[in-house]
C-alpha positions as CSV (number, residue, x, y, z in Angstrom):
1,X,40.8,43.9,-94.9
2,X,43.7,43.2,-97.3
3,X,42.5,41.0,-99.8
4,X,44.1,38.8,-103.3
5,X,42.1,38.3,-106.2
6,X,42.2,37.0,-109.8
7,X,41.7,39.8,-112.7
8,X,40.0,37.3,-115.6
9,X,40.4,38.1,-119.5
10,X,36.4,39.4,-120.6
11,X,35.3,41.3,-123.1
12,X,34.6,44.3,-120.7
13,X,38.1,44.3,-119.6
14,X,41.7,45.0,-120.5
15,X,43.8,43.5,-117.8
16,X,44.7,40.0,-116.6
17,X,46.5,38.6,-113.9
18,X,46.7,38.7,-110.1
19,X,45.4,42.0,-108.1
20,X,45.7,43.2,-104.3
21,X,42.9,45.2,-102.8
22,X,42.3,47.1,-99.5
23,X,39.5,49.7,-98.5
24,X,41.0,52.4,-96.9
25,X,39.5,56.0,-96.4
26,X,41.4,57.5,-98.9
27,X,40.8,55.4,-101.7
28,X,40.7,51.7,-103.0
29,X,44.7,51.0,-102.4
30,X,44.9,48.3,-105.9
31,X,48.3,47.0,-106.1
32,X,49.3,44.9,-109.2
33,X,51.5,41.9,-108.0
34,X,51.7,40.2,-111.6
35,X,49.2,42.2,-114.1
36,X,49.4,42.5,-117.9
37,X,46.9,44.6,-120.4
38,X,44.8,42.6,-122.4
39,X,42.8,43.1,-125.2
40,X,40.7,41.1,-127.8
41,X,42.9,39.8,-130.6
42,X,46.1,40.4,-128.8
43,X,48.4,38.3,-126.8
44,X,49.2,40.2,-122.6
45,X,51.9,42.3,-122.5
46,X,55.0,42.7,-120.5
47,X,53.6,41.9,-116.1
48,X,53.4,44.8,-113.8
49,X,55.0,43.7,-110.5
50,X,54.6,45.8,-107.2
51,X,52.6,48.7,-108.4
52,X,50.1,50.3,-105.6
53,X,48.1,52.8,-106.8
54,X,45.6,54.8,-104.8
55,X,42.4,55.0,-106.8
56,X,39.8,57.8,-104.8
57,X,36.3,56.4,-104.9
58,X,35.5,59.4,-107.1
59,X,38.0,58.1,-109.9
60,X,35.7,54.9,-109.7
61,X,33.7,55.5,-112.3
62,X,31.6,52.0,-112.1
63,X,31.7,49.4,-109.1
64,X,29.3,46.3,-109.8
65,X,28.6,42.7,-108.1
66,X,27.7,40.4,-110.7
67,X,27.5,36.6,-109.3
68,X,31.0,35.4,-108.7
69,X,32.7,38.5,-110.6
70,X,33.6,42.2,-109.4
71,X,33.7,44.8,-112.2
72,X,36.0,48.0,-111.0
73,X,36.0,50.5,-113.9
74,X,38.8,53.5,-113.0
75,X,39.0,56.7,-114.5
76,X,41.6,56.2,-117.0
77,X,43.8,58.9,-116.5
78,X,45.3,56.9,-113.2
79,X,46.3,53.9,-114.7
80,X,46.1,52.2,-117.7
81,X,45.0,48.9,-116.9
82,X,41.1,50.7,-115.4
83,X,38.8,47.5,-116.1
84,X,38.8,44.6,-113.9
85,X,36.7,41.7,-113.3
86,X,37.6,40.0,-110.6
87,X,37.3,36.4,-108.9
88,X,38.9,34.0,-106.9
89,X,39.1,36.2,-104.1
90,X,41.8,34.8,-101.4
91,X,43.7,35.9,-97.8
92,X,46.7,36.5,-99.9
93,X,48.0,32.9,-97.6
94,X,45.8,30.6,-99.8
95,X,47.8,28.3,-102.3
96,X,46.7,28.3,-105.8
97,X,44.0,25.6,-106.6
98,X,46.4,23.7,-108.7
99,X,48.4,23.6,-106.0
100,X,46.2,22.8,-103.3
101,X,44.6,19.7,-105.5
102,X,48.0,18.2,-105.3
103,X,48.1,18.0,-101.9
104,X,44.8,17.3,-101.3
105,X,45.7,14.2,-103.9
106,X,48.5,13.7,-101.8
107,X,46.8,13.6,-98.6
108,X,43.9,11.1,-99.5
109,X,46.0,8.9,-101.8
110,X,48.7,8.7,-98.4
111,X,45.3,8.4,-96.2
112,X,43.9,5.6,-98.4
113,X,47.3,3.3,-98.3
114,X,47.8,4.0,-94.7
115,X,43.9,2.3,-94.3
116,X,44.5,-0.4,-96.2
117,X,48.0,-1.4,-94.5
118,X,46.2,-0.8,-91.2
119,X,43.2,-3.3,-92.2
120,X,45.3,-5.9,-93.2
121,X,47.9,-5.3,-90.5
122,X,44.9,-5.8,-87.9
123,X,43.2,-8.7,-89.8
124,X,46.5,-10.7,-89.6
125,X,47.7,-9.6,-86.1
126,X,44.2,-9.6,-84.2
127,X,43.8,-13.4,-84.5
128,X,47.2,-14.3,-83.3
129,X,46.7,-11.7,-80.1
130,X,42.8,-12.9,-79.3
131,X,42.5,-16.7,-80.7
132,X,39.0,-17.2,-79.4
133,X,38.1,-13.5,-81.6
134,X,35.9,-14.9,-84.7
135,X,36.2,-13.8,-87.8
136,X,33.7,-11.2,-88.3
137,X,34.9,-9.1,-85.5
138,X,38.2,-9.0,-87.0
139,X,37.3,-7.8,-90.3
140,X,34.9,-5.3,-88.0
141,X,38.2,-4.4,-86.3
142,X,40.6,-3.9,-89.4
143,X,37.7,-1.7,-90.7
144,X,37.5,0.7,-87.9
145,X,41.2,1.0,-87.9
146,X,41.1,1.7,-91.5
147,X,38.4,4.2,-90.9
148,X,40.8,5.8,-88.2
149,X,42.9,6.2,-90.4
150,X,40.7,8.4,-93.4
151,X,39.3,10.1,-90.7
152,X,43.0,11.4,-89.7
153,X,43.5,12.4,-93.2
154,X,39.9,14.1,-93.6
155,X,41.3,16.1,-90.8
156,X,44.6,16.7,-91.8
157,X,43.3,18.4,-95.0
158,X,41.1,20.2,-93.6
159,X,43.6,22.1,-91.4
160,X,46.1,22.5,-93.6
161,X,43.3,24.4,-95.6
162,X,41.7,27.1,-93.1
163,X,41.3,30.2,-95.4
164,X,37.7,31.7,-96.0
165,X,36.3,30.6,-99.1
166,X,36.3,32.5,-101.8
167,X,32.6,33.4,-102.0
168,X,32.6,34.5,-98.1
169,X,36.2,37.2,-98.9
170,X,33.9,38.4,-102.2
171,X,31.5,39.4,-100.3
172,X,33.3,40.7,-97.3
173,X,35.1,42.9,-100.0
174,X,31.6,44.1,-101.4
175,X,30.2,45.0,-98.2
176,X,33.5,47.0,-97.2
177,X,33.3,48.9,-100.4
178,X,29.8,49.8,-100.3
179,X,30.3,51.8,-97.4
180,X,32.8,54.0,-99.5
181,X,31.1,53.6,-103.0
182,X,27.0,53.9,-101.6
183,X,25.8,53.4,-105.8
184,X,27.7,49.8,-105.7
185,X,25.0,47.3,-108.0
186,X,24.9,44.3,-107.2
187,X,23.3,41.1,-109.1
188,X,23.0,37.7,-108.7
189,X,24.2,36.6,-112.2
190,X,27.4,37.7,-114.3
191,X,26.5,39.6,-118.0
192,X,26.5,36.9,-120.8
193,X,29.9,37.4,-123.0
194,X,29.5,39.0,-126.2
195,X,28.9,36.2,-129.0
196,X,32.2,36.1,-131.0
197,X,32.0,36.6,-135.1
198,X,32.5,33.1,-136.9
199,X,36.2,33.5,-138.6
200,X,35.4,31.3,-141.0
201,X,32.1,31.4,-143.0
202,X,29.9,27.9,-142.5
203,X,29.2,26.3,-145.8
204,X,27.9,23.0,-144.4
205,X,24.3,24.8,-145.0
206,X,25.2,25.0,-149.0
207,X,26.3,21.8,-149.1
208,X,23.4,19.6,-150.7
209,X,22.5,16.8,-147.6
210,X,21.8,14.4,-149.8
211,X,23.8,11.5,-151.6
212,X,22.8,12.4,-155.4
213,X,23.0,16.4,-154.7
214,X,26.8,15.4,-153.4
215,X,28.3,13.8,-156.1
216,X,26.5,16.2,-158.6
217,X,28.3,19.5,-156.3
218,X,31.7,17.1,-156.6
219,X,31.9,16.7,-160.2
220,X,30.2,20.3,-161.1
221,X,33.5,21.4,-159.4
222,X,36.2,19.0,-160.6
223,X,34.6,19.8,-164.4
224,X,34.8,23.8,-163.6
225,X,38.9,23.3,-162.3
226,X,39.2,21.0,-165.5
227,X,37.9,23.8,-167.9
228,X,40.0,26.8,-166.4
229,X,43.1,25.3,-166.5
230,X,42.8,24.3,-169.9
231,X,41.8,27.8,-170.6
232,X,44.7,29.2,-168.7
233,X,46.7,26.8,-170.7
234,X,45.7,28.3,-174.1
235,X,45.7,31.0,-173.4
236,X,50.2,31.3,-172.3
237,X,50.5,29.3,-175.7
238,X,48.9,31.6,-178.0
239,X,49.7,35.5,-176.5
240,X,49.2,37.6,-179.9
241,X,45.7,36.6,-179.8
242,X,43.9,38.7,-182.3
243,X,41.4,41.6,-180.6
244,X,37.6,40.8,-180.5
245,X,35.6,42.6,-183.7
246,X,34.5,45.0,-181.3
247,X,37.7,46.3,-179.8
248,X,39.1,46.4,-183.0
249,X,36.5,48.1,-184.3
250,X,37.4,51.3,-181.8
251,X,41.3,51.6,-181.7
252,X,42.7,53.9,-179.2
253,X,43.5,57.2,-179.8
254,X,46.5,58.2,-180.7
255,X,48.9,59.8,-178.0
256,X,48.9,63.6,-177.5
257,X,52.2,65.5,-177.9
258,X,53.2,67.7,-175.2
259,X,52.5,70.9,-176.6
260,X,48.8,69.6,-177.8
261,X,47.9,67.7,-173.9
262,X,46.8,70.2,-171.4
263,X,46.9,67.3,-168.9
264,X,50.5,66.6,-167.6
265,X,50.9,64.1,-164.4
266,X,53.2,65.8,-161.7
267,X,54.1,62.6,-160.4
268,X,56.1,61.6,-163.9
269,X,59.1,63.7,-165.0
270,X,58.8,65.1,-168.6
271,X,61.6,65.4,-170.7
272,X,61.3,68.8,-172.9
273,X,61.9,68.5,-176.4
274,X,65.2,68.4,-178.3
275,X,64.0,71.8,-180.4
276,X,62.8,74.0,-177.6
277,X,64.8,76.6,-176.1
278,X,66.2,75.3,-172.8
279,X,64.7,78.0,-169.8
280,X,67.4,79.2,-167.2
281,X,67.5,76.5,-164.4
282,X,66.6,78.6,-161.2
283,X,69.7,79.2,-158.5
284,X,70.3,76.1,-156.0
285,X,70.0,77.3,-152.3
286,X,72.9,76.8,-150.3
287,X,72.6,74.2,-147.5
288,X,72.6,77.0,-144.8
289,X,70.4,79.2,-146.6
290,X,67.5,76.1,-146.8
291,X,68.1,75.6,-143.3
292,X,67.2,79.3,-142.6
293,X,64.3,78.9,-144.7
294,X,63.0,75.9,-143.6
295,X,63.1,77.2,-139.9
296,X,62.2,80.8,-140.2
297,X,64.7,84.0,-139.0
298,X,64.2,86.8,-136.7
299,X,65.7,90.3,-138.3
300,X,68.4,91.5,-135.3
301,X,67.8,95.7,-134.8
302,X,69.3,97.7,-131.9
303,X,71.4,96.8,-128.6
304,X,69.4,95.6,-125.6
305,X,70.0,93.8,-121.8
306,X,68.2,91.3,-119.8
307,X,68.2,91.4,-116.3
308,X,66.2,88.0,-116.1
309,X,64.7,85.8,-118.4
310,X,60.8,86.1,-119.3
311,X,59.0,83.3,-117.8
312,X,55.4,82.0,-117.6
313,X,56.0,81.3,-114.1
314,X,56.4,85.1,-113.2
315,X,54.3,86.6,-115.8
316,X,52.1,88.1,-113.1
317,X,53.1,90.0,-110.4
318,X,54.6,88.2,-107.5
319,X,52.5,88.5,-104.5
320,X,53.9,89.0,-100.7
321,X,52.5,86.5,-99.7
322,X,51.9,82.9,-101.2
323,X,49.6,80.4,-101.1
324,X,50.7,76.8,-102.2
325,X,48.6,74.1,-102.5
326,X,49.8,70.3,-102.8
327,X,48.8,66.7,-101.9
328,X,45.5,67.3,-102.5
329,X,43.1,64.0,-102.4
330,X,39.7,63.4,-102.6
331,X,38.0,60.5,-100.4
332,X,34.5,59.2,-99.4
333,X,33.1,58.6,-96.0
334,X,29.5,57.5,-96.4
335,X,27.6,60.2,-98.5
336,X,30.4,62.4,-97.9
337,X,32.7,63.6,-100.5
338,X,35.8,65.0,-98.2
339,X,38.8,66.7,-99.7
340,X,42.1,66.6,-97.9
341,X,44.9,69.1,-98.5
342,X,48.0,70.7,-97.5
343,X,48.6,74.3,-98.1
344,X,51.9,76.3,-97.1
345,X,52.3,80.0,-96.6
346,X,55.9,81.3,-98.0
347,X,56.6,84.8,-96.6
348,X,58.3,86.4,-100.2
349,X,58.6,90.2,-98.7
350,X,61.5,91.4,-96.8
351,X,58.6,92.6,-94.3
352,X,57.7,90.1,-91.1
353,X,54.5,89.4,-90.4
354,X,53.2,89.2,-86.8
355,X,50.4,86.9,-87.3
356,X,49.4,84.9,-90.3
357,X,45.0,83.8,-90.9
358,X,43.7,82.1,-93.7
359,X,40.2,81.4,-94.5
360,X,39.1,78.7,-96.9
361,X,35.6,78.1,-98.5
362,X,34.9,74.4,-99.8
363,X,32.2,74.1,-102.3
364,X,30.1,71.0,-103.5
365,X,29.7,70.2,-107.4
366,X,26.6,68.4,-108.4
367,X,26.3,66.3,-111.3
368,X,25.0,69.2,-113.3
369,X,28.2,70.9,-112.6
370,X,26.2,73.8,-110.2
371,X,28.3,74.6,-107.0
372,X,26.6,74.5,-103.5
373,X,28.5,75.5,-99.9
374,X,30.1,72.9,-98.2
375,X,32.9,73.5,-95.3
376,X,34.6,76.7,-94.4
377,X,38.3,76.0,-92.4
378,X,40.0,79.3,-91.3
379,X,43.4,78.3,-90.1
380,X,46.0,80.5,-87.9
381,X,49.2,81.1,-86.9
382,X,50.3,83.5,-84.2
383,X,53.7,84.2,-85.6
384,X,56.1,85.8,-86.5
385,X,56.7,84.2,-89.9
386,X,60.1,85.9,-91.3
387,X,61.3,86.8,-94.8
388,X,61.7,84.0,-97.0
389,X,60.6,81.8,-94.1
390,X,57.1,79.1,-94.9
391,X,54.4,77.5,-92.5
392,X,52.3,74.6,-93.6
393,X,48.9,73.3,-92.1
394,X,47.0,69.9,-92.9
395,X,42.9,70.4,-93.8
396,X,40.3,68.2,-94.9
397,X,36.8,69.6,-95.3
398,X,33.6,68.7,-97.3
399,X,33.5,69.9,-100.8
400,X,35.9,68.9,-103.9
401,X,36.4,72.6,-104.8
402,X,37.8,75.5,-102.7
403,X,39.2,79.1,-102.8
404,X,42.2,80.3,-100.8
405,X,41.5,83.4,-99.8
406,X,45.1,85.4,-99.7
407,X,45.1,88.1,-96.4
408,X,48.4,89.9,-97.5
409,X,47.5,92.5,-100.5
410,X,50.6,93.6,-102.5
411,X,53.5,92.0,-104.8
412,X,57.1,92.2,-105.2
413,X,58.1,95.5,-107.5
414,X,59.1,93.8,-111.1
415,X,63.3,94.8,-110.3
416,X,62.9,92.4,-106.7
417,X,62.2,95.7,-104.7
418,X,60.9,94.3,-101.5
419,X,61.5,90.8,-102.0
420,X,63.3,88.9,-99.0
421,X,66.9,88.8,-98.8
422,X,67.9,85.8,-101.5
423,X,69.9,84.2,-98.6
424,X,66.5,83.9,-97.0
425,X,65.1,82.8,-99.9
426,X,67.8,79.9,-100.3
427,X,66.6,77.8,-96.8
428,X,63.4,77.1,-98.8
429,X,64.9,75.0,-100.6
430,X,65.8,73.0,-97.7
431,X,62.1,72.6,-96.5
432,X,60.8,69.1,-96.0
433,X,58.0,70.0,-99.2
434,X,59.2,69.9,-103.0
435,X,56.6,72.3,-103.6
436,X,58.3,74.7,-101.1
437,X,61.7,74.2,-102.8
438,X,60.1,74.5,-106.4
439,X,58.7,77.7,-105.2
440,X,62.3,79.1,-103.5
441,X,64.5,77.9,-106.9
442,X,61.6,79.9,-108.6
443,X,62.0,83.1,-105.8
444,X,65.5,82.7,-106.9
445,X,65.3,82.8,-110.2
446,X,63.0,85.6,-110.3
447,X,65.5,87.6,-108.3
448,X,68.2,86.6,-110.7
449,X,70.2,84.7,-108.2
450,X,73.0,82.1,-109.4
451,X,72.0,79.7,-107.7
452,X,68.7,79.7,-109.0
453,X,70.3,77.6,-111.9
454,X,71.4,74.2,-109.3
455,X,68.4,74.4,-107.1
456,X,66.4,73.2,-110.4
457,X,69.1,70.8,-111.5
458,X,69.0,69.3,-107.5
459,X,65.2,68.7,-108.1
460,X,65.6,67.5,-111.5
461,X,67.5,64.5,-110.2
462,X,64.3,63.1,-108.2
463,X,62.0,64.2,-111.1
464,X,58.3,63.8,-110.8
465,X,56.3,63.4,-114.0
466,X,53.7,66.1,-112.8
467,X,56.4,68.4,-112.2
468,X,58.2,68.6,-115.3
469,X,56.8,71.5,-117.2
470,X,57.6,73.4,-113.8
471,X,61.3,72.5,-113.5
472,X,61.7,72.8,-117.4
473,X,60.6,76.2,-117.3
474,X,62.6,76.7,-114.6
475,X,66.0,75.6,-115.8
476,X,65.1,77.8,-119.1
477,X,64.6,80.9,-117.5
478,X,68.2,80.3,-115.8
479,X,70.1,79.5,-119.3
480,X,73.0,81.7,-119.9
481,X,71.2,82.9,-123.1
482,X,68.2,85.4,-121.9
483,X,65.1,86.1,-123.7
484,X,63.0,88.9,-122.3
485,X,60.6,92.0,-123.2
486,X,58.6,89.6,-125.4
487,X,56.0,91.3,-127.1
488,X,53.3,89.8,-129.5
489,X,50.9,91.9,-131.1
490,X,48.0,91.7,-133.1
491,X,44.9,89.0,-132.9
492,X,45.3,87.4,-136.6
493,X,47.7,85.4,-137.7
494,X,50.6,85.4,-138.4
495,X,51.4,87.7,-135.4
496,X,54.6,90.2,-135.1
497,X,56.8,89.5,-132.6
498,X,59.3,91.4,-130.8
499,X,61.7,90.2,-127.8
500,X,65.5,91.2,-127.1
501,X,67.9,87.8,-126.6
502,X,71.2,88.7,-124.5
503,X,74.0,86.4,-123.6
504,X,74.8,86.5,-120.0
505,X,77.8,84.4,-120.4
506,X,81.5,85.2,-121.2
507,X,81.5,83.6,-123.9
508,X,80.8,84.0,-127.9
509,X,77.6,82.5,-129.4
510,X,76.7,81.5,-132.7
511,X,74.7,80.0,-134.4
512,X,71.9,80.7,-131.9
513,X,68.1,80.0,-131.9
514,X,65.1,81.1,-130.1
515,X,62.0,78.6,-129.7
516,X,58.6,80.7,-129.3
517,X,55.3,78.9,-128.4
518,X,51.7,79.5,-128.2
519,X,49.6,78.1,-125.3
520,X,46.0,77.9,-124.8
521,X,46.2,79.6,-121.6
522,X,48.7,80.7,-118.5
523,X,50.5,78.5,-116.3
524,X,49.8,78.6,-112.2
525,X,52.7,79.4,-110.3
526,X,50.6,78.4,-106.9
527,X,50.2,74.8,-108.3
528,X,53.6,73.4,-109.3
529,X,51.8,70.2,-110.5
530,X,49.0,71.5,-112.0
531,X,48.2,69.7,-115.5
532,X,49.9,72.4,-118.1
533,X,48.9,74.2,-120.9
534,X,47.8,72.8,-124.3
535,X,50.5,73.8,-127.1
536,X,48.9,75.9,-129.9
537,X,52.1,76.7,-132.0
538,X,55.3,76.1,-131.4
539,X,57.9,77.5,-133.8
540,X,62.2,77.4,-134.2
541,X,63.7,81.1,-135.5
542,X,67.2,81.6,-136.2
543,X,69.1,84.5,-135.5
544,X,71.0,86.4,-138.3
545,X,74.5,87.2,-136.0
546,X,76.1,85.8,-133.3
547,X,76.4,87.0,-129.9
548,X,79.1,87.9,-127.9
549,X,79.7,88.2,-124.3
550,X,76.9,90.2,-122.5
551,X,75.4,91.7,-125.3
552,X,71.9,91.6,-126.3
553,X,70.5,92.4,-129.4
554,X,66.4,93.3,-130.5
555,X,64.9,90.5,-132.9
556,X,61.6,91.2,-134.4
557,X,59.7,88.8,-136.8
558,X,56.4,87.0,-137.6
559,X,54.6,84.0,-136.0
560,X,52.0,82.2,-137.3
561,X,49.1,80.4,-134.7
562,X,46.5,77.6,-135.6
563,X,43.6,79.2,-134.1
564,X,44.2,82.8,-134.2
565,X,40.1,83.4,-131.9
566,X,42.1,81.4,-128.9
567,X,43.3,83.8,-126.3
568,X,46.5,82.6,-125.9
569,X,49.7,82.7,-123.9
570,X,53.7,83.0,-125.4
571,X,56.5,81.9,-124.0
572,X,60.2,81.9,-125.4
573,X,63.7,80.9,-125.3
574,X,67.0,81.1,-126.4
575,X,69.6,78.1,-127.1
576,X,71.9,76.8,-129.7
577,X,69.8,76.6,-132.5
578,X,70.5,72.6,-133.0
579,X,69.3,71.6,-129.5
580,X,65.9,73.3,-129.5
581,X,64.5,71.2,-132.5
């Protein structure tokens, strides 16, 4: 059941305004329809209009009942608005109740004139249609007519106002999330707020109570503001006052010459003196030689060629076969922890394959972080899958961790020997899954295809957030400028470092640069939205000629890393020296 409530401004939460909820076996579906952050101290920021976000149970990292409130607490990292208490819990077709005391007041005030212009009405008419009626039954009758009359309006509001109340959708809502979060607490009372600090210090306690002890505090004062103004006053008149005996008694010492002090602040200039022999002011840098320094070099040796960029995303060997992973969720029926996933099969070898069985094995993680069975799903497909050519099944099992098992042994040969035909290759990126086309612009790219280069600009234009490391590797490892054979060596730091740059282009380079970076580990092709990498180092060389067309040339230099223990990952690339800062 879709239901409206009221995020309230607490000390255990940071977000205010009007929230929409629904229970649904995939997660709590929380859409914002008006919802700022709010914190202690700070005036809401800018509203939040029209935002759903599905919240798995698991991400719900505390679900109370306290009285009239709700407290939702959601793992952070899905949005930033994660603490909620919630009230005034509505249909979503319930007016506000400023709103709906207006017309109430409308309703009874119209309900209350109406009674008395029927009583007197009937009290003035009934005589003059029954004569022989006495006067008692006519005020009886003007009565009931006015009573007629309320009752109508009693009625009236009450169907104008048919929504459950508040209290019944609360705990309708409750009992609906219990059966997805089983640990919901419940309590009868809401927690007392935390008592605010006084701003201002109370000084009625130090303020004597009685009448004596008041005007003694009163003139103690006004004598004590007297005094120090006259002592302020003396004391601009009269500035060359005289030292007391005891300061003069211990003059300063006199000030140290340069050559005697052994102390010299860096912060303050020091002029030499007029006598000493003026030292040789040391050579200026040049602008561009500053700029060389400041950013580091890389010495240019002998002539090399690229036949494809170095990337992350191909560091290891291709395999025949791939396994991609991708909407993967995590919901809770009962007890149950379920985990639903699709996972696609892309046929990368120029070889067919008759029939196509994958095995999965789901595991169970305990709140100790130890792994127990859960499902196993083995899923088939008779065939024939092509070259280049990708099959996708849907599969929800027990268990929030799995291994794909791959069937297919073998990988593409590092030159694309045995690859499918790059024509092949190019329909992926027609398939209906981004993580299908990711994977062909990266098959491309791999097999040094051209259009390798537009397949990542195309999925650029509908970027996702948790793709963007992907595609920006991607379009880097299709530049013009190539960076390949990189080679770090050594386990301290700095490291030496050796790749070969090579321009690709027809036309001259100069001033060119190469970016190399440090990672705290690899990057997984499989998982296109995988979180990356954390950045160790990250460093700007420039390069000591310019390039012309399709030649490379060897670069060789030193890079420094902040935790040098860390086994880490490189990665490099090659662009005008300007645009990689």
């Amino acid at each position: 059941m879709k239901l409206r409530a009221i995020a309230r401004a607490t000390d255990r939460s940071n977000a205010i305004g009007a929230v929409e909820l629904l229970c649904a076996p995939q997660g709590l579906l929380l859409t914002y329809l008006g919802t700022a952050s709010w914190g202690e101290g700070y005036a809401p920021g800018a509203l939040t209009h029209g935002t759903l976000i599905t919240v798995p149970y698991m991400a719900l990292h505390n679900a109370r009942v306290d009285g009239e409130q709700v407290y939702l607490e959601i793992d952070p990292e899905l949005t930033p608005l994660n603490r909620l208490v919630l009230t005034d819990f509505s249909a979503g077709n319930s007016l506000h109740p400023r709103e709906k005391l207006k017309r109430d007041r409308m309703i009874w005030i119209t309900s209350l004139v109406g009674a008395v212009v029927i009583a007197i009405l009937g009290a003035l008419t009934l005589p003059k249609l029954a004569p022989r009626v006495g006067a008692g039954a006519t005020v009886l009758a003007a009565c009931l007519g006015g009573g007629v009359v309320l009752l109508l309006g009693f009625i009236t509001s009450r169907l104008f106002d048919r929504s459950p109340s508040s209290e019944f959708l609360r705990q309708a809502f409750a009992s609906e999330l219990s059966r997805y979060v089983p640990k919901l607490q419940k309590s009868d009372t809401a927690p007392a707020p935390k008592p605010k600090p006084e701003l201002i210090p109370s000084f009625g306690v130090l303020i004597p109570r009685t009448t004596a002890g008041i005007v003694i505090t009163l003139s103690a004062c006004a004598l004590g503001a007297v005094l120090t103004g006259s002592y302020v006053l003396k004391s601009e008149r009269n500035p060359n006052t005289a030292l007391p005996p005891v300061a003069a008694a211990h003059p300063p010492p006199p000030k140290e010459s340069l050559a005697e002090s052994q102390i010299v602040d860096d912060a303050t200039p020091v002029e030499p003196a007029a006598s000493a022999a003026k030292a040789p002011e040391p050579e200026q840098p040049s602008p561009e030689d500053a700029k060389q320094a400041a950013i580091g070099s890389l010495r240019s040796g002998s002539s090399c060629s690229c036949a494809r960029s170095d990337s992350l995303l191909w560091a290891s060997a291709i395999p025949k076969l791939s396994l991609i992973a991708f909407n993967r969720r995590t919901v809770t029926r009962g007890s149950r922890d379920l985990t639903q996933l699709d996972v696609a099969a892309v046929n990368n070898s120029d070889e067919e394959l008759k029939e196509l069985s994958l095995n999965l094995q789901f595991y169970k993680v305990g709140n100790d972080g130890k792994r127990s069975l859960g499902d196993h799903r083995a899923v088939y497909y008779q065939g024939p899958l092509g070259p280049g050519e990708a099959i996708k099944w849907a599969i929800e099992a027990e268990g929030t961790v799995f291994e794909l098992l791959n069937p297919i042994e073998g990988t593409i040969a590092p030159n694309g020997e045995g690859a499918a035909p790059p024509n092949a290759i190019a329909e992926l990126l027609k398939a209906n899954n981004r993580s299908v086309r990711l994977h062909g612009a990266m098959l491309l790219a791999y097999l040094g295809d051209p259009r390798a280069h537009k397949a990542a600009s195309d999925l650029r234009e509908a970027l996702r957030e948790d793709e963007a490391p992907y595609l920006d590797r991607l379009l880097k490892a299709t530049q013009p400028l190539r960076v390949c054979q990189l080679q770090v060596v050594g386990n301290g730091s700095p490291r030496e470092v050796q790749a070969c740059i090579y321009n690709a282009s027809k036309e001259l380079k100069e001033n060119v640069g190469v970016k190399l970076r440090a990672l705290s580990s690899s990057v997984h092709p499989e998982n296109p939205v995988a979180p990356p990498p954390l950045i160790d180092t990250e460093r700007v060389y420039g390069v000591d000629k310019s390039l012309p067309p399709e030649t490379g040339v060897v670069l060789r230099g030193a890079m420094p890393v902040e935790d040098p223990s860390k086994p880490l990952a490189f990665e490099a690339w090659a662009d005008r020296i300007d645009l990689l800062r």
